[in-house]
C-alpha positions in Angstrom: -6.9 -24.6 13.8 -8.5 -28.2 14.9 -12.0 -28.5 14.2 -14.0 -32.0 15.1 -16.3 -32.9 12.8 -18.8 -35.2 14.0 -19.7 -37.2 10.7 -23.3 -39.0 11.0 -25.3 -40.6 9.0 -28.8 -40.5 9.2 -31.0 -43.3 10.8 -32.9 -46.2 9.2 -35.6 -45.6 6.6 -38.3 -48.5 5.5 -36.6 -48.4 1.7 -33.0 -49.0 3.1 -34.5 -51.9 5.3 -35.8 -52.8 1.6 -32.4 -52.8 -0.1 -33.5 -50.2 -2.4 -32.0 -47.3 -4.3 -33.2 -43.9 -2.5 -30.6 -41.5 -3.0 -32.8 -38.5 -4.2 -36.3 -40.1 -3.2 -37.1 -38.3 0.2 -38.1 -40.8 2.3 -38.2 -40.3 6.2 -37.1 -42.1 9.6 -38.4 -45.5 9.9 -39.4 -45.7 13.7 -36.5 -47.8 14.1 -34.2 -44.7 12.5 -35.8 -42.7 15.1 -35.4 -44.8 17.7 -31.1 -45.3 16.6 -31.3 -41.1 16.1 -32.6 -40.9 19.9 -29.8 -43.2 21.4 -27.4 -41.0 19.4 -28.4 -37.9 21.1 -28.4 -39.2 24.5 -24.7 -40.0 23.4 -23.6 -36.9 21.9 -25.6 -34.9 24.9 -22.6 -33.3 26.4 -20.0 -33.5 23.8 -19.8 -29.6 22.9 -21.6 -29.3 20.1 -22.0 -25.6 18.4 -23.9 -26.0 15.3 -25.0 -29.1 13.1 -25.7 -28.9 9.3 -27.7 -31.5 7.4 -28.5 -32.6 4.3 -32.1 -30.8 2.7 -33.6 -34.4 2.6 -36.3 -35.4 5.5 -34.2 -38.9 6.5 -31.7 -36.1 7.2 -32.9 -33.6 9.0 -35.1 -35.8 11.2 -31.9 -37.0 12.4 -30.3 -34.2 13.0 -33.3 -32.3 14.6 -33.0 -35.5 17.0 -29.2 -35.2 17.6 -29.7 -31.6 18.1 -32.3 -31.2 21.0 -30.8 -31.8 24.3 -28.4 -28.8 23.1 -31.7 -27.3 21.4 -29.6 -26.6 18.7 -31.1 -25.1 15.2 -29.9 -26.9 12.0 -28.5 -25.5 9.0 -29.4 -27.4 5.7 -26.2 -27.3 3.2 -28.1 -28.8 -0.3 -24.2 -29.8 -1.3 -24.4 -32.6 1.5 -27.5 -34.5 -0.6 -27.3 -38.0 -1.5 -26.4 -39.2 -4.5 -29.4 -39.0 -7.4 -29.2 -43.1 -9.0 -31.8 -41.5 -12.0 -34.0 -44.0 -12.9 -33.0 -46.6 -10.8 -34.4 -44.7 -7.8 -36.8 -46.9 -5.9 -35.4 -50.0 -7.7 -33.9 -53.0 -5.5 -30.7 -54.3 -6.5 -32.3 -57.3 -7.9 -34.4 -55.2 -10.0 -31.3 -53.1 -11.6 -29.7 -55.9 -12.2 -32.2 -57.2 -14.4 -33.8 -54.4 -15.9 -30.3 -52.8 -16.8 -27.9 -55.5 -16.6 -25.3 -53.3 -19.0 -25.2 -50.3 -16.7 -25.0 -51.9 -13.5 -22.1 -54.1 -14.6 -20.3 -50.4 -15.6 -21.5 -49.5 -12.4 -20.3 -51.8 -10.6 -16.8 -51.6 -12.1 -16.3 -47.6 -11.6 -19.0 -46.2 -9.9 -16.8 -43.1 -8.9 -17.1 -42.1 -12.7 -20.2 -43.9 -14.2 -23.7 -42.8 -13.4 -27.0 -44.5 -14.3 -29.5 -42.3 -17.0 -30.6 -39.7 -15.2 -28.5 -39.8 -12.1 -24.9 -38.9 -10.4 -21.4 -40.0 -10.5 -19.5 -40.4 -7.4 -17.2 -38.0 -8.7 -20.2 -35.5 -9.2 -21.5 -35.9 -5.5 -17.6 -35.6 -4.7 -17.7 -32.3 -6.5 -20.7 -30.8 -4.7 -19.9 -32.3 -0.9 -16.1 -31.4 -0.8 -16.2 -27.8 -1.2 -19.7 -27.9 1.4 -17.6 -29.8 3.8 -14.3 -27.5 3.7 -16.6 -24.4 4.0 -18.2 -25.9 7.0 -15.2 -26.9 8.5 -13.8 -22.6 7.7 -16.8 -21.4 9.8 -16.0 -22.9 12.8 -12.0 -23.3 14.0 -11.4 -24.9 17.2 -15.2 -25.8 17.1 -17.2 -29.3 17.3 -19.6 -29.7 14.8 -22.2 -32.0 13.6 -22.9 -33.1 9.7 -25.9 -35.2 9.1 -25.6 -36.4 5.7 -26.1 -40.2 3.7 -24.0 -43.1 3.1 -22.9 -42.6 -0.7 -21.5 -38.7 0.1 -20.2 -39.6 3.2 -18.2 -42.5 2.2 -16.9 -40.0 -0.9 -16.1 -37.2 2.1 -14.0 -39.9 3.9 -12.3 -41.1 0.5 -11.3 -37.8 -0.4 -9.6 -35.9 2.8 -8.1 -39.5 3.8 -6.5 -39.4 0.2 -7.8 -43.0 -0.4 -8.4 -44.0 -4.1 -12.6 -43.1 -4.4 -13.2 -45.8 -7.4 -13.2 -48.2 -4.3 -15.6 -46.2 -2.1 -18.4 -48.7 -1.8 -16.0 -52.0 -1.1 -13.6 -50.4 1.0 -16.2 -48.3 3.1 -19.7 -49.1 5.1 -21.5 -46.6 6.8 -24.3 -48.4 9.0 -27.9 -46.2 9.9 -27.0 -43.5 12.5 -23.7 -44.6 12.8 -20.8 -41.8 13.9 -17.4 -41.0 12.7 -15.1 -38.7 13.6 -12.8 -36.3 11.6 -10.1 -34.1 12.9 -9.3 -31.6 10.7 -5.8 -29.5 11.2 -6.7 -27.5 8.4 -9.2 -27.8 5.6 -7.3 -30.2 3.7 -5.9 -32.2 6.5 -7.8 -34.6 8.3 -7.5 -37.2 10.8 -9.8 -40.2 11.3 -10.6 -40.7 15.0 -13.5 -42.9 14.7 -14.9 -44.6 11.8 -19.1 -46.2 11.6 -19.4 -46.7 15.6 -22.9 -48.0 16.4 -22.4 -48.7 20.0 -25.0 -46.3 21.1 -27.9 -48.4 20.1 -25.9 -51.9 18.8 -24.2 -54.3 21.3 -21.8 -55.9 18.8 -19.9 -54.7 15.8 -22.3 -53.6 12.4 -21.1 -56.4 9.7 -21.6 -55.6 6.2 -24.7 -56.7 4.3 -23.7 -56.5 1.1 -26.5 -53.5 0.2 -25.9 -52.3 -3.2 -22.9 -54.5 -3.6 -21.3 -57.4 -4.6 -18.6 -57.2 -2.5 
């Protein structure tokens, strides 16, 4: 059994241009997430796609409708590939947390695999939802190429954890740029090879560098 799974995260949104927390807020495609979802397609146009699921969340499924049409391919919606929920720092720039909550984003920014602001998700708890999704997904379709449209937090996790890389260090170790593709190889469900990690050269002409979004690293 080898099934590709073509990782992807969605495309630009106006609150990630922002620097803002927006894991559960349901924003949609900024036109310039559109336009990075569109050069994506004409990429992906005739690698042999046969199904793509998505994320519930419009930034999402936008994207993957997008990816999806020259193949004219339905998507399914899997709610276990939602991002994470940052409770009541949703909407919130980094700035903001930091100084409306100074204690829980210091403990957030020393373990945010197992701390999670009021009202919100661990990384271990988006971990717990996405894995079992993913595995499933990957079940339904041996010696298939799929497509998974999901978000930056739970994909980063998703990588972490069938790489067997140490998930408190998700957010330093990992980026994952707007519309940006990687590319898993899976031998079986728990077994996994990386083939190609946050490529943007479908709509970027040099390499994505890191920001520092939602970090201080």
């Amino acid at each position: 059994m080898t099934t590709r799974v073509l990782l992807i995260r969605h495309g630009a949104t106006v609150l990630s241009a922002e620097d803002r927390f927006a894991g559960s807020t349901d924003v949609e495609l900024s036109n310039e997430g559109r336009r990075q979802a569109q050069m994506l397609a004409a990429r992906l146009a005739e690698m042999p796609i046969k199904a793509i699921y998505t994320s519930p969340m419009k930034r999402t499924r936008e994207t993957a409708a997008i990816v999806g049409s020259p193949a004219t391919l339905d998507t399914v919606a899997e709610p276990g590939l939602r991002e994470i929920d940052h409770g009541h720092w949703e909407g919130l720039t980094r700035k903001d947390v930091e100084a409306r909550f100074p204690e829980e984003y210091a403990a957030w920014e020393e373990d945010p695999f197992t701390f999670a602001p009021e009202g919100g998700e661990s990384g271990l708890s988006v971990m717990a939802r996405s894995l079992p999704a993913l595995r499933a997904i990957v079940m339904r379709h041996p010696q298939q190429t799929i497509a998974i449209v999901s978000h930056k937090a739970t994909i980063r996790l998703l990588l972490s954890s069938v790489l067997g890389i140490d998930a408190r260090g998700y957010r330093d170790r990992f980026d994952q740029a707007p519309a940006s593709l990687n590319i898993l190889d899976f031998k079986s469900t728990v077994r996994a090879r990386l083939m190609l990690y946050n490529d943007i050269s479908h709509y970027a002409p040099q390499t994505h560098r890191t920001q520092g979004q939602l970090s201080k690293w």
